[in-house]
C-alpha positions in Angstrom: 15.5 -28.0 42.2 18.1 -26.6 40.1 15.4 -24.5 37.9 12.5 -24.1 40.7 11.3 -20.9 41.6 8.9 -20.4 44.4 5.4 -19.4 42.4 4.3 -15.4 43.1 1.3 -16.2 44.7 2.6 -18.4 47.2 4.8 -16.0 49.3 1.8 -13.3 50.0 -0.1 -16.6 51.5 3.0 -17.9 53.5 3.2 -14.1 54.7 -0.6 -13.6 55.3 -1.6 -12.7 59.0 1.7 -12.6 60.1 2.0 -9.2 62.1 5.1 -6.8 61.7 6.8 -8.0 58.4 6.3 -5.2 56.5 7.9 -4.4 53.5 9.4 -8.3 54.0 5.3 -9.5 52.8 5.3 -7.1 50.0 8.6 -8.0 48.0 9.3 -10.5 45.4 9.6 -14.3 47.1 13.3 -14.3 45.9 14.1 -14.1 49.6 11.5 -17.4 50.4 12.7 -19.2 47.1 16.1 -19.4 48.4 15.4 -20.3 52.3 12.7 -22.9 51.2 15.5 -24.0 48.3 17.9 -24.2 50.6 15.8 -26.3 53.3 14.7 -28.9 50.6 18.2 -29.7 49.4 20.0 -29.0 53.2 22.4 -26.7 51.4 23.7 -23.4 52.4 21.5 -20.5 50.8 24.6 -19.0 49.0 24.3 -22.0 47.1 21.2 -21.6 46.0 20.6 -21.7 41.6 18.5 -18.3 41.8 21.6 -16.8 43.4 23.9 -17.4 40.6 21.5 -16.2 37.9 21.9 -14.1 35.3 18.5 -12.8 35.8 19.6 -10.7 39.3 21.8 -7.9 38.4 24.7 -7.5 40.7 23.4 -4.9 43.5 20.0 -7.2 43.4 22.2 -9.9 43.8 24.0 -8.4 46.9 20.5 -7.0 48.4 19.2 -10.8 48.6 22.2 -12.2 49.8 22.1 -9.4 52.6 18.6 -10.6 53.2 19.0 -13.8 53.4 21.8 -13.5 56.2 19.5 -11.0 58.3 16.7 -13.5 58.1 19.1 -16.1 59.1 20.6 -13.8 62.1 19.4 -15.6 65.3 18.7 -11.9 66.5 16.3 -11.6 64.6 14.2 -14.4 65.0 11.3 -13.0 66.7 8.0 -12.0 66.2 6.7 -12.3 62.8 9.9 -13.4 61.5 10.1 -16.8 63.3 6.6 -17.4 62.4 6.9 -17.4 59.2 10.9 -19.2 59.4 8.4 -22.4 60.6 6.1 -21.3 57.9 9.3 -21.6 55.4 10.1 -24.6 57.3 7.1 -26.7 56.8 6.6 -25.3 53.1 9.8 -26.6 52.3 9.1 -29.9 53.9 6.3 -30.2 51.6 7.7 -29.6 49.0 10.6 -32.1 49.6 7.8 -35.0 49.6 6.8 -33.7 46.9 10.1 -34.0 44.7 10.7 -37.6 46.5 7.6 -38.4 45.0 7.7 -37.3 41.5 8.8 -39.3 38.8 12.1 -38.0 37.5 12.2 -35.0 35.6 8.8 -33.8 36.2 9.0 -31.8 39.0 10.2 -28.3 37.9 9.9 -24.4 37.5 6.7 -22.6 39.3 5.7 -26.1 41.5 4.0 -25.3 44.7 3.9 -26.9 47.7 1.0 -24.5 49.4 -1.4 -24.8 47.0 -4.1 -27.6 48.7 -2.6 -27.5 51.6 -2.8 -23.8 52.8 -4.9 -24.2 56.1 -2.5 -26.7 57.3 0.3 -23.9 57.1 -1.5 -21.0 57.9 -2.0 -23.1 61.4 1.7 -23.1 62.3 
């Protein structure tokens, strides 16, 4: 999970016909990438690889790490956001089988978990 990124395409689907997110369904899946990362491995998000990349600049850096803790903020768990925390939730699950199952080193960079298994998530 070190080098996984969550694939472009699959955070518009996680987001789709969930009311009232906003400009939350419309951004880059950094924000998903490191909830679903941190779910998998049961680590805190602050831990998570994409976080301590060279490829976010400092203030992007400090923008996700904001968004990540106001996602996480109990408060704020209603609506559309809790629907699609259990949409994170269950991705994330998937995708854990899915790295239990691998054979070693094959699982990396751009792997999905919602790709044949959509209409099970879009149920939650």
């Amino acid at each position: 999970m070190v080098g996984w990124r969550m694939p472009t395409s699959d955070w518009p689907e996680l987001c789709n016909g969930i009311p009232k997110l906003g400009r939350l369904a419309r951004q880059e899946p950094a924000l998903g990438a490191v909830l679903v990362w941190a779910e998998v491995t049961q680590s805190e998000p602050l831990n998570c690889p994409l976080l301590a990349t060279t490829v976010l600049a400092g203030q992007d850096r400090k923008l996700l790490v904001d968004q990540v803790g106001q996602f996480l903020t109990p408060t704020n768990q209603k609506a559309g956001r809790l629907k699609l925390r259990r949409r994170l939730e269950l991705y994330a699950a998937r995708l854990a089988a899915r790295c239990d199952a691998a054979p070693r080193g094959t699982f990396g960079p751009g792997t999905s978990a919602v790709s044949a298994v959509w209409s099970t998530i879009g149920a939650v």
